[in-house]
C-alpha positions in Angstrom: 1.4 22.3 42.6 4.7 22.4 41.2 7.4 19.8 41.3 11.2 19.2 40.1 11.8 16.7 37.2 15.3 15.7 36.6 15.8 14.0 33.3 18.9 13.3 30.7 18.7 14.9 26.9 21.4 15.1 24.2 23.0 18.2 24.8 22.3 18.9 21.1 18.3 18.6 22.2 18.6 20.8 25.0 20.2 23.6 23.2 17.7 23.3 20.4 14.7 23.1 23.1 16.0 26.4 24.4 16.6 28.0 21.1 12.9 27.0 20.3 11.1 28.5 23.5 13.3 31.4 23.3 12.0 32.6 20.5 8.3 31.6 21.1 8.6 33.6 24.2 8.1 31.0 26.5 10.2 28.8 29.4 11.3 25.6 28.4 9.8 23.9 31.6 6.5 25.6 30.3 7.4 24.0 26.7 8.2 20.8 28.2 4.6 20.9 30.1 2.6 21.9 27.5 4.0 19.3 25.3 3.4 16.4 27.6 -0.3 17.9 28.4 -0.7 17.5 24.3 0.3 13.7 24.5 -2.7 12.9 27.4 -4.9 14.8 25.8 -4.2 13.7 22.2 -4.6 10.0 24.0 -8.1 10.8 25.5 -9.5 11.9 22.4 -8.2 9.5 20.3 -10.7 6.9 20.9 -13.7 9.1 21.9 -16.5 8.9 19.2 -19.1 11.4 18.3 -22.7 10.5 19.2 -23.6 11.2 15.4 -20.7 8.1 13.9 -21.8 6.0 17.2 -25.6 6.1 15.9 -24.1 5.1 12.1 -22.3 2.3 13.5 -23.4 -1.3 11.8 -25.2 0.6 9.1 -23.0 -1.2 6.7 -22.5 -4.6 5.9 -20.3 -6.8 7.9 -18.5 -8.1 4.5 -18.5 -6.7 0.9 -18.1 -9.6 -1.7 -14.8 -10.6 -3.6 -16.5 -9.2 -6.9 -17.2 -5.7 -5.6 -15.3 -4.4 -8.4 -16.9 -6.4 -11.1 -20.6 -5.8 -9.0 -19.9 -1.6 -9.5 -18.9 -2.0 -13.0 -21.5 -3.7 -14.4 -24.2 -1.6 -12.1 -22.3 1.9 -13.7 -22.2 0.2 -17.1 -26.1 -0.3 -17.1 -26.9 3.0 -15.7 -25.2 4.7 -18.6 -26.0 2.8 -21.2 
């Protein structure tokens, strides 16, 4: 079902808007539309999580000590030694 949506743009907007979906071929209410069904779908999926990084969740430790740096350096200095 289609309704009417009034709303206020820079005139400068609007004429680059129709510029744009002239020369994709398309009608700027179905530019408009698309656009704004990117943004709830973009928001849907941001925060969806794959079953394979939802299994690897709390595989790693909480907290990595303040020597980490010191830790990996000395374990890559003995290993090639």
């Amino acid at each position: 079902m289609k309704s009417k949506l009034t709303i206020d743009l820079n005139k400068d907007t609007i004429e680059s808007a129709k510029s744009y979906a002239k020369s994709n071929q398309i009608s700027l209410s179905d530019l408009i539309e698309n656009y704004l069904n990117s943004l709830s779908k973009k928001d849907k999926n941001r925060y969806s999580v794959s079953p394979l990084v939802e299994s690897l969740t709390g595989i790693l430790p909480q907290k990595i000590g303040d020597n980490y740096k010191r830790e990996y350096y000395d374990y890559l200095n003995q290993k090639y030694r």
